[in-house]
C-alpha positions, 0 to 999 in steps of 0.5 A: 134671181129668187129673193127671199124676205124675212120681215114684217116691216112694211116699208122694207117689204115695199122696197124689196118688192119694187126693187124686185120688180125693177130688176126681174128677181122673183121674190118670196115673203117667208113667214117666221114660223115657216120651214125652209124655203127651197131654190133662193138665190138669196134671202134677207133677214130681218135682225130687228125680229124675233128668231131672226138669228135662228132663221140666219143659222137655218138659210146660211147653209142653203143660200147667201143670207143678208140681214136687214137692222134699223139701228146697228150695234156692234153685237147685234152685227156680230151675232148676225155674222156668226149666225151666216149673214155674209153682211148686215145692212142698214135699212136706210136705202137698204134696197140700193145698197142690196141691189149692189151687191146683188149685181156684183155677184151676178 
């Protein structure tokens, strides 16, 4: 599995990257400004940044797309959702709650 991660939070980018590790997946970091990337399986998203809607909208056609949010709102998870994210989780144990749904679509 090859992970993609669109954010510049530390801590999420940390446990992605061990929760990676732990399990085998490759992952990516791809920078906001960046074209798509090619051959992920999947990417997350950080919606608490700018362009994050944009770069749902650009992945969503080429991989599954997960968004990553520190406080939920309705209207940021809706926007999210029309955007192409298949689902919008908290950060909080966001690495466990990925890697569940990762291994269900195993």
């Amino acid at each position: 599995m090859k992970l993609g991660i669109i954010s510049e939070d530390v801590r999420l980018c940390h446990q992605l990257a061990i929760m990676s590790y732990d399990n085998d997946y490759k992952i990516h970091f791809i920078d906001q400004f960046d074209d798509v990337s090619k051959g992920l399986d999947c990417v997350v998203v950080d919606i608490d940044e700018d362009h994050a809607i944009q770069k749902c909208k650009d992945y969503s056609s080429k991989c599954m797309v997960i968004g990553a949010v520190a406080e939920p709102r309705s209207s940021i998870i809706l926007n999210a959702k029309k955007a192409g994210c298949l689902i919008v989780l908290t950060k909080v144990n966001f690495s466990s709650n990925l890697l569940d749904i990762l291994k269900k679509q195993i």
